[in-house]
MARZATOR-214716 format. One line per 5 residues: number of its first residue (from 0); their letters; for each residue x, y, z of C-alpha. Coordinates in steps of 0.5 Angstrom, whole numbers, plus 500, padded with zeros to 3 digits. Example, Ala and Ser with C-alpha at 12.3 -4.5 7.8 and 13.67 -1.06 7.14 Angstrom:
% residues 2
0) AS) 525/491/516 | 527/498/514
This chain:
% residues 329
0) XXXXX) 101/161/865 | 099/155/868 | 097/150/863 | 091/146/866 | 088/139/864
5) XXXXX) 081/139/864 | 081/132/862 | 085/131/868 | 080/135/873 | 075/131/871
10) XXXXX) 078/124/870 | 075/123/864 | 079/120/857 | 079/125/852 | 075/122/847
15) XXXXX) 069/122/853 | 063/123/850 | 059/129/853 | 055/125/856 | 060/122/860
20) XXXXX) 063/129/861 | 057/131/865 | 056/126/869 | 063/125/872 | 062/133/873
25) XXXXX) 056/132/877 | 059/126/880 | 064/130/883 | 061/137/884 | 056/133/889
30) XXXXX) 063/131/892 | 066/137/892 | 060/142/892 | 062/148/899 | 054/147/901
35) XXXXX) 055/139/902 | 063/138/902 | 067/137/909 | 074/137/905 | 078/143/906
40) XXXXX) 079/145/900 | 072/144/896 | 071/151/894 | 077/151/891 | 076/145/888
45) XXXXX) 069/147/885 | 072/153/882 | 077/148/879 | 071/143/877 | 066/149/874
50) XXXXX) 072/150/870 | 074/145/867 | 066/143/865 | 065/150/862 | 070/148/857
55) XXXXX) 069/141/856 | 061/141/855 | 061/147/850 | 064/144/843 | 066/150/840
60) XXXXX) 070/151/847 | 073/143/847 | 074/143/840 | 080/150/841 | 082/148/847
65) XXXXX) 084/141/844 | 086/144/839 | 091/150/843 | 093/143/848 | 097/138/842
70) XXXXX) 101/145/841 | 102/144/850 | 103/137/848 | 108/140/843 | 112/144/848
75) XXXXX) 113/139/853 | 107/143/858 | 104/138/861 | 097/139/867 | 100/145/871
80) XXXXX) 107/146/867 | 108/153/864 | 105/154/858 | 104/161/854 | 099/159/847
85) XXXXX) 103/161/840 | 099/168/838 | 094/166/833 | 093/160/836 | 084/160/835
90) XXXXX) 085/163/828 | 080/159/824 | 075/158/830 | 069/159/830 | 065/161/836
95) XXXXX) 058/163/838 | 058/167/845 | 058/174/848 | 062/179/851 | 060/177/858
100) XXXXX) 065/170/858 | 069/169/863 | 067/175/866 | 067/175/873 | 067/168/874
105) XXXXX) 072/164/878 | 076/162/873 | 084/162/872 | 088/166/868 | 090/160/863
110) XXXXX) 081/160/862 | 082/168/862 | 087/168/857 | 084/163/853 | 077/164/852
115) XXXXX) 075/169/857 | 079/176/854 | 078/172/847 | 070/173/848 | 070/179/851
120) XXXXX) 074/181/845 | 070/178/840 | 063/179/843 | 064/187/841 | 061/185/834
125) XXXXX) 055/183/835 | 053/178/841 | 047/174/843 | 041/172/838 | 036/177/839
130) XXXXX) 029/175/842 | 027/168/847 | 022/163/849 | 019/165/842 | 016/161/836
135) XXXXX) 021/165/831 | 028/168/834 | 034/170/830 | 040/166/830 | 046/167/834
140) XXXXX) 052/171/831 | 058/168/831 | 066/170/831 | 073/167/828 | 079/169/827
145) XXXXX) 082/169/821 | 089/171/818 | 090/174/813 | 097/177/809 | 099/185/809
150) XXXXX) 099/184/802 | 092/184/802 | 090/189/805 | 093/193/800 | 090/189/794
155) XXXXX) 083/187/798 | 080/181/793 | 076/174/795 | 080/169/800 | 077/162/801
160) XXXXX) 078/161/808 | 076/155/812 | 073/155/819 | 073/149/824 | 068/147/829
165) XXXXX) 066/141/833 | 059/138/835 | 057/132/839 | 056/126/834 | 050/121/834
170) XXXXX) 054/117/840 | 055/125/844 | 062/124/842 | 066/130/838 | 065/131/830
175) XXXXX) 070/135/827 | 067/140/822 | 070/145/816 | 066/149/813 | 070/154/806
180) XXXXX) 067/160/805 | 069/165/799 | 071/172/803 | 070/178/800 | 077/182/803
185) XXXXX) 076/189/802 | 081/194/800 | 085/197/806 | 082/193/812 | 086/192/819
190) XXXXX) 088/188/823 | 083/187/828 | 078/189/823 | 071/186/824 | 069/183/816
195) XXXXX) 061/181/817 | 058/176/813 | 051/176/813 | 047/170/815 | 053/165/816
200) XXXXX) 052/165/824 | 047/160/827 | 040/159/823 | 035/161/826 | 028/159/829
205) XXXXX) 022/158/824 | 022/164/819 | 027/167/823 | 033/170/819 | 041/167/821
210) XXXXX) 045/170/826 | 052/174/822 | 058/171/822 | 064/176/825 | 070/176/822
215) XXXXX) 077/179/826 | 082/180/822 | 089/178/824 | 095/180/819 | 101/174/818
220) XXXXX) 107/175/821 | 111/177/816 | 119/178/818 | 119/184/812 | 114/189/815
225) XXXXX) 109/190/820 | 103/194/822 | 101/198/827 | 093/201/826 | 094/203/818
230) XXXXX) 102/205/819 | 106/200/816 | 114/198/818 | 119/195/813 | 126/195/816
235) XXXXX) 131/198/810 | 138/194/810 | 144/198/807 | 151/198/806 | 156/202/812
240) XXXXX) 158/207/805 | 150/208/804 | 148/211/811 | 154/215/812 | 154/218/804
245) XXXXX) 147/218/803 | 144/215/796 | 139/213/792 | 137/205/793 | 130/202/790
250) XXXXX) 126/197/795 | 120/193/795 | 114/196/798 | 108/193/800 | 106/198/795
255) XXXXX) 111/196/789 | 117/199/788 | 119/205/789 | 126/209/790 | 128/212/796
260) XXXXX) 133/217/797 | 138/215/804 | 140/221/808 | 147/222/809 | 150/221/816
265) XXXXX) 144/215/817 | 144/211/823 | 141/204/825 | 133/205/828 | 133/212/824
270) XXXXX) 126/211/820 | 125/214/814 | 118/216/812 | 114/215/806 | 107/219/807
275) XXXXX) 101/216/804 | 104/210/803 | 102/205/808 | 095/202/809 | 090/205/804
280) XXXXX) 084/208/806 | 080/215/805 | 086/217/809 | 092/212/808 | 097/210/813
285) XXXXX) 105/211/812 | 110/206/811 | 117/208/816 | 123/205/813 | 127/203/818
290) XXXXX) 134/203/817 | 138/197/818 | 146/198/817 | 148/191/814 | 156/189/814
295) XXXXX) 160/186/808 | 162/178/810 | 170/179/811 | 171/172/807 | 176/173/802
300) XXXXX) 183/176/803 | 181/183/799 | 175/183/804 | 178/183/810 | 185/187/808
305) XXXXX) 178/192/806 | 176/192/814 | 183/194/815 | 184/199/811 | 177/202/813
310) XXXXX) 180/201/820 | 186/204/819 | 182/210/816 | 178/211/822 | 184/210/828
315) XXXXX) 179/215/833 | 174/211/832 | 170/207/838 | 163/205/837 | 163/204/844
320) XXXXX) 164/211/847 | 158/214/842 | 153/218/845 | 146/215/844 | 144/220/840
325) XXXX) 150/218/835 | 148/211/836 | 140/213/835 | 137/215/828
């Protein structure tokens, strides 16, 4: 994906004002709008300008897209490099917007990645405020992306969680915003769960109730288990004898510990079920144990004088002419 420098477009500083943005927008767009430009390549170029606008005149949209373009900076990327944001990369941004974003205008695949797919994603939890025109209006709903760890699905409980947004100061230039909130994180939720908070969206007009606050939940990469809906997958290393003799080890589950009997004649990807044991709900998940077979280091003269002989024991044996079912679980 093709990284673009919005600043660039425009040709204003990134410390622009949004007064600034806005006329050198103007100024460009009455250069290259289709219905006036003789240049050749107007269209195009207008698509490019209307972009650029789209991103740097909304602040919530300006202060994650500056946010995503340091980790741009970060990788070396530059205006029209090859850049693929990090997963999680507007986690503890708050929006406000609908599903409609991005749809079916001319933007690139960069603005669809970032916002287009994002908003449509998150404008399922509850879109736009109600009403228009009048004295009272209900505020608009808003949308983050929170990351929370596995265990807490688990566990449930409260999390502080911060949330970042931008608005244009007194001089209409960008002012960074933090706001903590005490989450109620409920027992068994998913990723990709909404979390709603009553009144934490956009204030409404006179009398008229807040928006919500809608609360997408993302799980923490983490290299001891993962999920997938309330199933969760946790590698389980054994020693060579264990696979192939079968035994009884303990592990550390999301759940606690528990105590697992191995088959014999394991095979490395071979997943062994434990039912109910996965994400809780009315109708938990499972958790699969995912064998990994994990080999003694031959660092010391027994070790290795160990793998000879264990060699000399299997003198047929060639792992590399095993059928894939006796490489598979």
């Amino acid at each position: 994906m093709e990284f673009k420098d919005y600043y660039q477009t425009l040709g204003v500083e990134k410390s622009a004002s949004q007064d600034e943005i806005k006329k050198a927008f103007r100024k460009l767009a009455r250069k290259f709008h289709p219905d006036v430009s003789k240049e050749a390549d107007a269209a195009a170029k207008m698509a490019q300008l209307n972009e650029a606008n789209t991103v740097l005149s909304d602040p919530e949209k300006r202060a994650a897209y500056d946010a995503v373009s340091a980790q741009a900076a970060a990788q070396g990327a530059r205006g029209g490099g090859e850049f693929r944001p990090p997963p999680g990369w507007d986690t503890g941004f708050e929006f406000s917007g609908g599903p409609s974003e991005g749809g079916g205008a001319d933007f690139s695949d960069f603005f669809e990645q970032l916002f287009g797919q994002a908003a449509r994603q998150r404008g399922g939890a509850g879109g736009f405020a109600h009403g228009g025109g009048h004295a009272t209006r209900r505020g608009a709903d808003h949308h983050a992306k929170i990351e929370l760890d596995l265990l807490d699905a688990y566990q449930g409980g409260t999390r502080t969680l911060s949330l970042r947004a931008a608005r244009p100061g007194p001089d209409g230039r960008m002012v960074s915003e933090e706001r903590n909130l005490e989450v109620k994180i409920p027992k068994g939720v998913r990723e990709g769960q909404l979390i709603r908070l009553s009144g934490q969206g956009a204030p409404g007009l006179g009398d008229a109730a807040a928006g919500d606050l809608f609360l997408e939940v993302t799980f923490r990469p983490d290299a001891r288990w993962r999920s997938v809906e309330r199933d969760v997958y946790q590698p389980l290393p054994l020693a060579p004898w264990e696979a192939a003799l079968g035994a009884s080890v303990e592990i550390n589950t999301p759940s606690g510990t528990v105590e697992v009997t191995v088959p014999a004649r394991s095979r490395a990807g071979r997943k062994l079920r434990l039912k109910g044991r996965g994400i809780p709900s009315a109708t938990p998940g499972d958790l699969y144990l995912e064998i990994e077979i994990a080999l003694p280091p031959a660092d010391s003269d027994a070790a290795r004088a160990a793998w000879t002989a264990l060699g000399k024991a299997f003198p047929t044996f060639n792992p590399r002419t095993l059928s894939q079912s006796q490489q598979g679980a």
